[in-house]
N, C-alpha and C positions, 0 to 999 in steps of 0.2 A: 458540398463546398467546404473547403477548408477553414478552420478558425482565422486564419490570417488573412484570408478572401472576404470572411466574414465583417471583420472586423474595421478590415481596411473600407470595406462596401459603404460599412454603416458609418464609419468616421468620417469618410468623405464629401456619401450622401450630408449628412448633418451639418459638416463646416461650409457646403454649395449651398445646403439652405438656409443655413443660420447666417452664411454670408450676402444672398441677395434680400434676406428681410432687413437683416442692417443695412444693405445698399440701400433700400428702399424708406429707411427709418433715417439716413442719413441727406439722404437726397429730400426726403423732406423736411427734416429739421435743418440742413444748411440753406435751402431756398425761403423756407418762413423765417429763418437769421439775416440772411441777407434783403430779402424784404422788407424786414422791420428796419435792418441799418439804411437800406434804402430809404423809408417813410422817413427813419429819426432825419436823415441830412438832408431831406426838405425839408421838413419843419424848421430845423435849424437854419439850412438854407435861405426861408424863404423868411424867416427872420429877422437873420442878419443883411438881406438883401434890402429886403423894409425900412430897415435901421441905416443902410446905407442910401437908398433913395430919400429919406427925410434930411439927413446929413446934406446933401449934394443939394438936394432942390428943397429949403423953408418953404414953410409957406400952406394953408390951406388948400385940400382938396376942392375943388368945386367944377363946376359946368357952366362952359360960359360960350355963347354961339354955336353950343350943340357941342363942343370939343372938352375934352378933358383936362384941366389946368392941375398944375400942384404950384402954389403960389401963383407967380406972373409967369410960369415954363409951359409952356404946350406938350403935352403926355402922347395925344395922338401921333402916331409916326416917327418916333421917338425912338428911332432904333439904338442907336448910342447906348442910350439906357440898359436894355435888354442884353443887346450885344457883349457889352462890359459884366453885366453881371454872370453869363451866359458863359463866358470866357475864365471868367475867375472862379466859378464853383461847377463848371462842368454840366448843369444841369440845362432844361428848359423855362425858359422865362416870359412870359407873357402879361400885360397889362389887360383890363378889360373896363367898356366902358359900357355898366352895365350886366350884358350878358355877352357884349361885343367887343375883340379883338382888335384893339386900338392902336397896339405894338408888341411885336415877339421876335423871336428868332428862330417859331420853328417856321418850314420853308417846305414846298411840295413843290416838285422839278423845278428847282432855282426860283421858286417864287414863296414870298413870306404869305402865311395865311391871314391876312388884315381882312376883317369883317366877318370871318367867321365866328360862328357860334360856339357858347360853351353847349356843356350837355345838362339835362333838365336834371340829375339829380345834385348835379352843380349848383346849380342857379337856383334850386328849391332851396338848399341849404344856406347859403352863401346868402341870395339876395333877399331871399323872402323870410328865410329864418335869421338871418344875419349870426351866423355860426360860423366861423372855422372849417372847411372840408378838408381831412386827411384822406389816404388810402387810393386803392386803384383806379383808376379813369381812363377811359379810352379817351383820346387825345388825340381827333382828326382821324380813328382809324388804327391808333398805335397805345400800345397799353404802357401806366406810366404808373410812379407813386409820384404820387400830388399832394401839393399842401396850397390850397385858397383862401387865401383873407377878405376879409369886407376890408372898401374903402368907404371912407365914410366922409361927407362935407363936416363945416362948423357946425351945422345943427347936427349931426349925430344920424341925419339920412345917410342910406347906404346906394352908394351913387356908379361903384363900380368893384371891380373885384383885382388880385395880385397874385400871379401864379407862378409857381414852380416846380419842376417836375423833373424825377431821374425816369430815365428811357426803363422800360423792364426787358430791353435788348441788352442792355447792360448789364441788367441783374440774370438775364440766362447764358452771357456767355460768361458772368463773374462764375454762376452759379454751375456749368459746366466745366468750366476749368475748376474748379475744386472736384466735380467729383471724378474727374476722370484723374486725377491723383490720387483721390482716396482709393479709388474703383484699383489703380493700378498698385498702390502698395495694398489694399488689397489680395488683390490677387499673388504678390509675392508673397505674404504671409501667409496663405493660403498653399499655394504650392513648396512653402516652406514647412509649412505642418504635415503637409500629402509627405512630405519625404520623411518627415522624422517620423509617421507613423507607419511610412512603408518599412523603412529600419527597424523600429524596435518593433512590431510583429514579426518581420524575418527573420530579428533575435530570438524572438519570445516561441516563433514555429521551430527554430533549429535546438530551443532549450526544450521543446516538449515532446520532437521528436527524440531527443536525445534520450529523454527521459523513458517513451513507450518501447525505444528500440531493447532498451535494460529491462525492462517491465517482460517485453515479447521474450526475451531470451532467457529473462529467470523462469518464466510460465514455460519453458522447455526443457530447466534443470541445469540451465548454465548460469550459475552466478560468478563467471570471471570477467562482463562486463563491470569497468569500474566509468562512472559519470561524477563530474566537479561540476557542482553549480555551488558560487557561492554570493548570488545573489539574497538576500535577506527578505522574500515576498513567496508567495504561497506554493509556486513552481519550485524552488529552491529550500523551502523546507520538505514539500514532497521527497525531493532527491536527496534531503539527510537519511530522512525516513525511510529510505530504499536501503541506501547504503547502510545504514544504522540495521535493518531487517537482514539484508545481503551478508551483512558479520555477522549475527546472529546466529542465522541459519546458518551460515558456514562452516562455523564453530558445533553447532549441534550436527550436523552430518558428517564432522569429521569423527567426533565421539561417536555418533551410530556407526560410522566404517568400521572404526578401531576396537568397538564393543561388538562385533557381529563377526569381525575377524577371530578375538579372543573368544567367542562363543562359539563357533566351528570348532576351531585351534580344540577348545577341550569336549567337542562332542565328539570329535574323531579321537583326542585321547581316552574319553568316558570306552566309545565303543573299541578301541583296542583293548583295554583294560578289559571289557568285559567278555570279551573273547578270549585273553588269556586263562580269563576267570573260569569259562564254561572251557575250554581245554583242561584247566588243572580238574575241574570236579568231575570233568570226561576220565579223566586218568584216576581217582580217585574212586569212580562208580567202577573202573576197568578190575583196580587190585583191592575194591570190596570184594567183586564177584570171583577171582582170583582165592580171597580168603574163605570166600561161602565156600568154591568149590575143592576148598584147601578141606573146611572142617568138613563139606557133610564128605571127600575123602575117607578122610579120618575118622567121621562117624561110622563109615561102610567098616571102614577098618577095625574099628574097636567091636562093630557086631560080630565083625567075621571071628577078631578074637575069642568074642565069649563065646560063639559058638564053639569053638578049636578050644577052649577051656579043660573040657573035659578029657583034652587027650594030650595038658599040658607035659605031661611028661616027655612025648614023643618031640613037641615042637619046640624045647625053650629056645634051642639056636635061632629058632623062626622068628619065637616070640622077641629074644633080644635083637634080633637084627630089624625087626619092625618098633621095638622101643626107641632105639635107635635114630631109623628114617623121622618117626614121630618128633622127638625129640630135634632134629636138624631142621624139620618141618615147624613146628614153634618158636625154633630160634626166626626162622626166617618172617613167621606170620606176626612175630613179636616185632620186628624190624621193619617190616612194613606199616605194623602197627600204626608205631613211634612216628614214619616217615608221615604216614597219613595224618599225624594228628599237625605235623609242623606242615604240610601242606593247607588241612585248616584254618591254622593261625596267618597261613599266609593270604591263603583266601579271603579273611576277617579284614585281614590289613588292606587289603585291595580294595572291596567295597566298603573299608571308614574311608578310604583314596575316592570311592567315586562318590560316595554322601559329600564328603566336605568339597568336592568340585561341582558336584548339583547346586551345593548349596549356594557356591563362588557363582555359580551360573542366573542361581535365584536374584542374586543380591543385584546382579547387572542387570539381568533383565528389572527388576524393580526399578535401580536407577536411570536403566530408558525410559520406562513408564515416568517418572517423574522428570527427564527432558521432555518427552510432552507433553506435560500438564503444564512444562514454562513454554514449550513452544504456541501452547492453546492459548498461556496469556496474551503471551506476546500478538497472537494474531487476535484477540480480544481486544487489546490497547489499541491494532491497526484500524479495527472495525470502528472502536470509540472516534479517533482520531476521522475517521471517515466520516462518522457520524456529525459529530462539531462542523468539520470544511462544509459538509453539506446545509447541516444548520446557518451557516458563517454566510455560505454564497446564496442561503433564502434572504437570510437578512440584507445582503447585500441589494437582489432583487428587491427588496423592498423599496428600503433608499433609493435605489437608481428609479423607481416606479415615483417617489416622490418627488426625485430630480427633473422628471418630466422627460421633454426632449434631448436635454444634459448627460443624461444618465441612460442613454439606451445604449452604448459604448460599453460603459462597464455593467448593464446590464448583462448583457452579452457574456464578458468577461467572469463575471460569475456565476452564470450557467453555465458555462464551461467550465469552470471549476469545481460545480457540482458534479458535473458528469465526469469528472477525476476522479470526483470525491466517492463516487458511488463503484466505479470500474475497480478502485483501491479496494475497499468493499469487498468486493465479489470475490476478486483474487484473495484478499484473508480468508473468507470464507471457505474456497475454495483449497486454503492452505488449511482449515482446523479441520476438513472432512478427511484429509492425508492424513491428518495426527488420530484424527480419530478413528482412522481404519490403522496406523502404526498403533494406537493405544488396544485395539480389539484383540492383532495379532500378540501383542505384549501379556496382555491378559492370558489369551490362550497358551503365551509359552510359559506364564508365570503357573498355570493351573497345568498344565503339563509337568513341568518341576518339580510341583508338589505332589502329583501320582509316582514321578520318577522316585521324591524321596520313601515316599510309601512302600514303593517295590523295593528298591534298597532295603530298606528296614525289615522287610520281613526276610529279604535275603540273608543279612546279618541273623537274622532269629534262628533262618534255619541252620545256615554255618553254624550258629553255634551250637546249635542243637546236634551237630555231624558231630563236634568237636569233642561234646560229651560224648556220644555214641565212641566216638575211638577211644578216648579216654577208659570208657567201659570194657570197650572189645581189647584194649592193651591188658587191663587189670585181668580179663578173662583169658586171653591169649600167656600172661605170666602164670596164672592159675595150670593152663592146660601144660605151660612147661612144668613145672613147679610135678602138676601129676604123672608129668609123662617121668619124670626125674622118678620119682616115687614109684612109676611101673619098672625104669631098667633096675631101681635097686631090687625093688619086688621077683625080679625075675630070678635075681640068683638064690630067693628063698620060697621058689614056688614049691620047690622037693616038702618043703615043710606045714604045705597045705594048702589045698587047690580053692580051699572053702572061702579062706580072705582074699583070694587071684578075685573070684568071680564077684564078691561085695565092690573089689578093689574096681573092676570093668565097671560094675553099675553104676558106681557113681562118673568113672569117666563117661560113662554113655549120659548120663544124665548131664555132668557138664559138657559135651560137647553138643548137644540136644540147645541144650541153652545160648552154644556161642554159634550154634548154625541161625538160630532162631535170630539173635542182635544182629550177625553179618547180613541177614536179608532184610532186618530194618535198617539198617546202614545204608545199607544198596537202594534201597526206597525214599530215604531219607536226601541219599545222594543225588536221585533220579529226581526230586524235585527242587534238590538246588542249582542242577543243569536245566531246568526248565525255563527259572528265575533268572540266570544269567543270559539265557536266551532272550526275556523279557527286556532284561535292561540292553543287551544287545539292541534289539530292534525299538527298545525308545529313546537309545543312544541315535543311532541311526534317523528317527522320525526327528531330533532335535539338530542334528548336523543337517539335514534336507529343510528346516526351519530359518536355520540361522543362513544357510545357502540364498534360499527365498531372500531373504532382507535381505542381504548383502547384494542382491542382482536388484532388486525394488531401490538402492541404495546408488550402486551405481551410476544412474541416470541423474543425480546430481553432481555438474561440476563445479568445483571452490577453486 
């Protein structure tokens, strides 16, 4: 059953019952009113009727030939009397002589009751107590408010009695005409509350649906419903609190889009860059091994010379035209050198390029993590505020418990506002366990970042580590020309001794020994900074497939 089935059930029930107990509180308190006004206007009646029969007829009570006198007037049969008073106050009027009916004008089928009896608790009071009778009396048969007097002679005997009576026919159709007016404005106000509480429940259902349908579509990641309540009651700060949540979050998923975009944007630039990177140190291990297989060449060759030493005389042409080749061959191993070392510095440059976009990477991921830690408040503040209504609609329960009957309306009313209060609840809830699995993934890419910066940095170490190494191999590469220069001059004074040719070989062979030795630590050197570039490749790579991940988990919010 719906709240407004609910509500309407129990307002109605409650106004049906709360209105037949007043009908029934009313019906009794207007018939004991008109009762009593009944009683008072005989009394006064019978009074001023007293007071009018002494007026009209002087003169002492008394009994005289068995008949009732007032003065020298005969009382028996005396209708005139009755009749006139009977006529002017509306009421019943009766003489008694006795406990006996002397003169009246009530009448049973056109006949006046003369000789009948009063009733004994009449006549106990009246004659034998000589008191006053107010109050109900069946009268021949017919229920009446009475007021009875003692008559009394000059002695102060009480000789007969003076009656007067309003019909209680009177007083049940006075007393039925009043209620069947209240009964019927009654019932108009009645059906006039049914209506203003069928309205403002089919306000209050159209405001809550209003409110669950925004609720149902933000719990599916559409926050483009927009809801205006700007009623000032508990409904109506809910729907601030939506809308006020619905910016919120809006605002922070637009920033996660935009921070998750810029976070691909530069994993796919980290891993281009690093592919450049492992191509240049590709080409760099390519014309190391190029220069290894330049020098141990050249080693081979410098052996072959020493050996052929001995028969320089025969070979100089040989030996110049291979100082020669040597000497264009170090030009060139020299220029590769150089080229290698400004290929290093460019490689350096590259990965400070990808350290400081880790780093650019570090700092966003960080300030996602601290959207939410505010998104965790914010659904903290919701949970609080859940908490309070809940508290708010116990309290409420309470009061309405001490209101009794009054209050089971809005008891109702704030049960159901707990059970908002609690639904609100769950949904934060159910919002800080999202942040708290976005905060886990953030972690992870924040501790991912920091292995990225790690690997970088030793990349850097080893770059530079190549850089010296060519630096070295240049200095040595200059040396080997520098010697080969010193063998073509050598050559044109081998005639002058073959003994400093062959000191002259040994030390080439031992510098070229040494520069074959650095070109294959080069090359090794090399072969682990293509390794490393491969590394940051595929953690460039696992961070674009990261940032990918959110951005699709991200998606499924519309603003």
């Amino acid at each position: 059953m719906s709240i407004r089935s609910q509500i309407n059930l129990i307002v109605v029930s409650t106004m049906l019952v709360l209105s037949g107990v007043l009908a029934v509180i009313v019906h009794g308190q207007v018939s004991k009113g008109i009762k009593h006004s009944a009683l008072a206007k005989a009394k006064g009646d019978v009074k001023l009727a007293y007071l009018y029969l002494e007026t009209k007829y002087p003169g002492e009570w008394h009994i005289e030939n068995g008949n009732l006198y007032k003065g020298s007037y005969l009382m028996n049969g005396n209708n005139a009397l009755v009749d006139g008073i009977g006529k002017a106050t509306g009421d019943t009027v009766t003489l008694f002589q006795h406990n006996t009916r002397i003169a009246t004008n009530i009448s049973l089928n056109g006949k006046r009751e003369i000789g009948t009896k009063a009733s004994e608790a009449v006549t106990e009071s009246v004659l034998q107590k000589g008191k006053s009778y107010f109050g109900d009396a069946n009268v021949l048969g017919k229920d009446y408010q009475t007021a009875y007097i003692p008559i009394k002679d000059h002695n102060g005997k009480i000789i007969g009695m003076f009656y007067v009576g309003a019909s209680e026919l009177l007083v049940s159709k006075t007393i039925h005409s009043i209620f069947m007016i209240f009964l019927t404005v009654l019932a108009v106000l009645v059906a006039l509350s049914i209506s203003i509480i069928i309205l403002y429940t089919n306000r209050l259902r159209r405001r809550i649906q209003q409110l669950s349908g925004a609720l149902t579509e933000a719990g599916k990641g559409n926050f483009t419903v927009d809801i205006t309540d700007n009623r000032k009651d508990e409904i109506g700060q809910l729907t601030s609190d939506f809308n006020t949540m619905k910016t919120e979050l809006s605002t922070l998923i637009e920033k996660v889009r935009g921070n998750t975009e810029q976070l691909r944007g530069h994993a796919v630039q980290l891993s281009g860059s690093a592919d450049q990177t492992s191509k240049a140190s590709e080409e760099i291990r390519n014309t190391i091994q190029e220069l290894a297989f330049g020098m141990e060449n050249q080693f081979t060759s410098i052996e072959k010379t020493s050996h052929v030493v001995q028969n320089v005389s025969g070979i100089v042409d040989l030996i110049d035209m291979h100082t020669k080749h040597s000497l264009t061959k170090s030009k060139e191993t020299s220029e590769r050198a150089i080229k290698g070392n400004s290929s290093i510095k460019y490689v350096v440059e590259q990965i400070q390029l990808i350290e400081r976009t880790v780093n650019t990477l570090a700092h966003m991921i960080e300030v996602l993590g601290n959207r939410s830690n505010e998104i965790g408040n914010i659904t903290e503040l919701i949970t609080n505020i859940a908490d309070e209504t809940n508290l708010l609609a116990l309290n409420a329960n309470i009061e309405a418990a001490r209101a009794g009957e009054h209050g089971l309306g809005f008891a109702v009313v704030a049960d159901q506002v707990r059970r908002l209060s609690e639904q609100s609840r769950r949904s934060a809830e159910k919002i800080a366990s999202l942040i708290t699995s976005t905060q886990q993934d953030t972690n992870e890419a924040v501790k991912s970042m920091n292995e990225l910066l790690d690997e970088v940095q030793q990349g850097i170490d080893a770059v530079n580590e190549a850089g010296v190494s060519f630096f070295e191999i240049s200095n040595m590469v200059q040396n080997i020309e520098e010697a080969i220069r010193s063998i073509s001059n050598s050559s044109s004074e081998l005639y002058r001794g073959t003994k400093h040719i062959i000191e002259l070989f040994n030390t080439i062979e031992q510098v070229a020994q040494e520069a074959s030795t650095g070109t294959q630590n080069v090359s090794a050197t090399t072969k682990q900074q293509l390794a490393s570039m491969e590394e940051i490749a595929s953690s460039s790579e696992v961070l674009s497939q990261m940032a990918k991940t959110l951005q699709t988990a991200v998606q499924r919010f519309h603003i």
